[in-house]
KELOMAR-650431 format. One record per residue (C-alpha): z, y negated, x; residue in one letter. Coordinates in steps of 0.02 Angstrom, whole numbers, plus 50000, padded with zeros to 5 digits. Layout:
ZYXA
...
//
This chain:
503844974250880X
502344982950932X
501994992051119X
500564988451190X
499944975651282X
499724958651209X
497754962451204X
498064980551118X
499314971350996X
498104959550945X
496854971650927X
497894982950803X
498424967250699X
496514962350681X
496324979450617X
497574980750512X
497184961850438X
495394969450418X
496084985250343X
497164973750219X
495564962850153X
494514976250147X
495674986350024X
495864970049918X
494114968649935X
493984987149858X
495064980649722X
494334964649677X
492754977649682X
493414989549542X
494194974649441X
492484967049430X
491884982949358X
492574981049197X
493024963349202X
491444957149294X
491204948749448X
491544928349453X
490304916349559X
488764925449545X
489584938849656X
488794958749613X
489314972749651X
488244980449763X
488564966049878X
490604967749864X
490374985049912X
489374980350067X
490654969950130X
492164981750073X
491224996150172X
490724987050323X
492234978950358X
493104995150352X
491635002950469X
491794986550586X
493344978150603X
494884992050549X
494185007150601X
493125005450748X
494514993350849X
495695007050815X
494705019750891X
494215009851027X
495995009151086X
496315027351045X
494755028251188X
495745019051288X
497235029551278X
496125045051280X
495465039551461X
497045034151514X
497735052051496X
496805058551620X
497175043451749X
495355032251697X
495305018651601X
493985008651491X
493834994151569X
494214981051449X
494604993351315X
495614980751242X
494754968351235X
493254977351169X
494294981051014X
494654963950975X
492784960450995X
492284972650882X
493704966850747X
493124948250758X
490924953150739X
491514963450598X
492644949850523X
491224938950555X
490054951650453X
491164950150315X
490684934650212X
488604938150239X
488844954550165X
489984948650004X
488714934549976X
487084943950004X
487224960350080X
485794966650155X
484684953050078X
484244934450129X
485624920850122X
484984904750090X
485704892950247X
485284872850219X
483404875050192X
482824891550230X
483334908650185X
483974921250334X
484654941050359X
486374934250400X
487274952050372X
486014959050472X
485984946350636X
487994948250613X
487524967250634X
486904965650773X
488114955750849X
489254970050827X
487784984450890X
487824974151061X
489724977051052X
489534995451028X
488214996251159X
489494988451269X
490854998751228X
489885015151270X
489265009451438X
491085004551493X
491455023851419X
490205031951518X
490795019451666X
492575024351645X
492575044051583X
491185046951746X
492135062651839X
493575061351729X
494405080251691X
493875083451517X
495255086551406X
495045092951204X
495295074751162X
494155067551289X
492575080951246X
492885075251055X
492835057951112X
491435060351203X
490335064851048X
491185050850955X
490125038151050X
488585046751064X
488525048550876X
489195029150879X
487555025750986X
486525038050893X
486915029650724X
486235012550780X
484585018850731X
484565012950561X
485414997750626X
483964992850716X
482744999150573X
483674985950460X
483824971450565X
481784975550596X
481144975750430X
482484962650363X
481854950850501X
480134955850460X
480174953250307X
479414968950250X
481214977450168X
481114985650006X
482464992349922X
482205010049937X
481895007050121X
483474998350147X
484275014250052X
483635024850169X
484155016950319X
485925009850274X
486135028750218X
485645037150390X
486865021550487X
488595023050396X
488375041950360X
488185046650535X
489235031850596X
490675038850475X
490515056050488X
490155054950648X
490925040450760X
492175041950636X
492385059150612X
492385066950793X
493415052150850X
494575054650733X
495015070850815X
494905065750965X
496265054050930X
497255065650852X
497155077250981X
497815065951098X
499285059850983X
499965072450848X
499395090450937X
499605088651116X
499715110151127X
498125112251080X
497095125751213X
495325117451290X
494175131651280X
492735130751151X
493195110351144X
491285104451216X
490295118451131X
491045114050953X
490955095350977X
489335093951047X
488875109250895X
489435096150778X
488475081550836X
486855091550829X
487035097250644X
487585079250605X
485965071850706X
484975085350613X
485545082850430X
485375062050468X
483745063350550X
482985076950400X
483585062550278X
482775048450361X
481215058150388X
481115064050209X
480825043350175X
479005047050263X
478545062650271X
478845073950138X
478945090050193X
479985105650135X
480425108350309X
481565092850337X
482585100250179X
482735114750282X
483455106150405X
484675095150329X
485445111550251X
485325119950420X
486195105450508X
487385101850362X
487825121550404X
488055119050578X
489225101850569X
490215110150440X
490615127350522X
491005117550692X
492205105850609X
493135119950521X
493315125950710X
493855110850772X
495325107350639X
495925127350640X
496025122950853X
496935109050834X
498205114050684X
498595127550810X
499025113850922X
500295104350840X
501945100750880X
503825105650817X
503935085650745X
504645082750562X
504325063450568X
503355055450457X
501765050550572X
501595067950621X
501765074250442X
500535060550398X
499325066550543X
499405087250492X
498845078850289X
497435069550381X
496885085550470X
496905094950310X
495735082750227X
494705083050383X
494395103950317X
494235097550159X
492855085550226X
492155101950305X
492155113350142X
491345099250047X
489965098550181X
489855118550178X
489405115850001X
488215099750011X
487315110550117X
486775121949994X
485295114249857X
486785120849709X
488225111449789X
487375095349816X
486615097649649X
488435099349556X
489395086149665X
487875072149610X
487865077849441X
489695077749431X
489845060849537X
490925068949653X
490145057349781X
491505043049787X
493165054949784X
492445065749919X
492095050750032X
493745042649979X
494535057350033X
493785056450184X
493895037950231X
495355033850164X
496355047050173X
495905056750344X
495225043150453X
496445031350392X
497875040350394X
497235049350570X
497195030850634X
498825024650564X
499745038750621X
498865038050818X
499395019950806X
501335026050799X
501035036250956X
499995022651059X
500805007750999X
502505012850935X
503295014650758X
503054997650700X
501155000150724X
501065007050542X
502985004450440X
503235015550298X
501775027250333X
502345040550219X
502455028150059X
500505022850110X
500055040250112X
501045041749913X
499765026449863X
498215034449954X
498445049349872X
498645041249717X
497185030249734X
495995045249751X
496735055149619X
496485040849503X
494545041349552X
494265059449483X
494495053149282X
492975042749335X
491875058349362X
491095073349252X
492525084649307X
493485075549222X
494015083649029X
492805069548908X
494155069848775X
495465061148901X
494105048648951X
494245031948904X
494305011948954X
495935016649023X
495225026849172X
494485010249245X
495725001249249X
497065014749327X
495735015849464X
495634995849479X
497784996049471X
498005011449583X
496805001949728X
497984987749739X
499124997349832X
498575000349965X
498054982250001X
499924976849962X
500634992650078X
499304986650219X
499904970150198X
501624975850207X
501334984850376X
500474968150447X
501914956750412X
503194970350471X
502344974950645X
503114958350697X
504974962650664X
506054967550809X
506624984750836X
508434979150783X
508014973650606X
506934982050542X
507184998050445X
506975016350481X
505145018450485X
505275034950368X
//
């Protein structure tokens, strides 16, 4: 059974439930792409609702607690931390079937049409909104420790990114969307919500959990370092939409620069902080750091006009933010879980870190790096195959949380 209180349990079972559909959803996703899509479903829409329920209801209740804990440390708490994370779980669930149906389009409802994924959106800004006034209520004076600076700049990039939130629900309301608007926008919201909400919490969470020796000095120069090069690269991007200017590519590359050189920091500080531990979650955590760095090279090179040019042209793109998603903040999360909540939090980590792997490895025969003469029908449906698993392992973990300490196996 699982550690927390009855409100954090139910919070990590949400998440985990939304982790579990979203993965299926991914597979049902890269089925349909060679066996097409059945009731008028497309694509683009599937992938809406596999990303945002990812964004919404696994990985932002997770972090929420790992807030919680954060604050908790240092003898604060976030008042109703909790119960914030089931809140944010449910909106997203709630997000879930507007976004497979329409995505960020018009849903027909009796006998008008209406932005349904976007007023569910919303629902879940207000939550965030919430969630960093509490923060701000309940970190006020608090002694800032390495995971409470990164947490810091989690939520002001989790505020920041509600931007093109707000631009969305605007023009989809107004009726004046277009599709390269709606590109633009949804771009600058789950970039800087992922890389950043995501991203910096992610290591704050870590830092609290799997490497408790690491030293505080440089901790609030490289976090806040990072959130201006990720604010700068966003905002160049959404600019470029308007004005086109040389100087916002300037500045994209200059703040792409800056996030990536401060994240490099951040994972050498913390890899210098880690602890003597052999079990799996903290094996599982030092693999998530890694792919944090990796996450930083790869930005070190999109940064450059060459390196963005080579990773579109080689459609690097979904790898790289598999890589990322899946395998850093994922596993990050999944291992933090262990720590907060106790083993059965996340059973049989290490396997889901085999089939994560394996997923993402499976993605690079869909991309020009790939040798053409091993190319071949075959490569999309290993990807579709190798993305069932971990749906099924997810599923596994949700069914297992429930089993008492006595019965159920070493959690290896």
């Amino acid at each position: 059974m699982l550690t927390g209180t009855r409100a954090e349990e139910l919070a990590w079972r949400l998440a985990l439930f939304s982790f579990t559909l979203a993965a299926a959803t991914g597979a049902f996703m890269r089925f349909g792409l060679y066996l097409g899509f059945p009731w008028d479903l497309r694509f683009t829409n599937v992938r809406h609702a596999h990303s945002h329920l990812m964004f919404f209801s696994w990985a932002t209740p997770a972090l929420v607690l790992c807030a919680h804990a954060a604050l908790r440390s240092v003898g604060r708490r976030l008042p109703g931390g909790a119960n914030l994370a089931v809140a944010a779980a449910l909106a997203g669930l709630a997000a879930y079937v507007p976004f497979l149906l329409s995505g960020y389009g018009l849903l027909r409802v009796g006998d008008t049409s209406l932005p349904v994924s976007m007023m569910t959106s919303g629902l879940n800004g207000v939550i965030w909104y919430l969630l960093a006034l509490l923060y701000a209520l309940g970190s006020r004076g608090a002694v800032r420790t390495p995971a409470l600076r990164l947490m810091d700049g989690a939520v002001a990039m989790l505020v920041a990114s509600t931007l093109g939130v707000l631009l969305l629900m605007r023009q989809g309301m107004a009726g004046t969307a277009t599709p390269a608007s709606v590109a633009v926008n949804a771009e600058y919201y789950t970039t800087l919500f992922a890389d950043g909400w995501f991203g910096v919490g992610l290591l704050g969470a870590l830092a609290l959990t799997r490497f408790p020796r690491v030293r505080r000095g440089g901790f609030g120069a490289a976090t806040w370092s990072l959130a201006a090069g990720l604010l700068a690269r966003s905002g160049a991007r959404l600019a470029e939409f308007s004005y086109h200017s040389p100087a916002l590519g300037l500045v994209e590359g200059l703040g792409g620069l800056l996030a990536a050189t401060a994240w490099l920091w951040l994972v050498a500080a913390l890899w210098r902080g880690r602890s003597a531990d052999r079990a799996s979650g903290d094996v599982v955590a030092r693999v998530a750091l890694g792919l944090v760095g990796l996450k930083a090279m790869a930005e070190l090179a999109l940064a450059l006009p060459a390196g963005a040019a080579f990773v579109a042209n080689e459609g690097l793109r979904v790898p790289l933010l598999h890589a990322f998603l899946l395998g850093a903040v994922s596993l990050g999360l999944a291992s933090s879980g262990r720590v907060l909540l106790g083993p059965r939090a996340w059973h049989g980590l290490r396997l889901f870190a085999f089939a994560v792997a394996a997923m993402i490895l499976f993605l690079v025969p869909l991309t020009g790096a790939w040798l053409a003469a091993l190319s071949g029908a075959w490569t999309l449906r290993a990807a579709a195959y190798s993305s069932l698993l971990p749906a099924i392992l997810g599923a596994c973990a949700l069914a297992l949380s429930w089993l008492p300490d006595a019965t159920a196996a070493r959690p290896r």
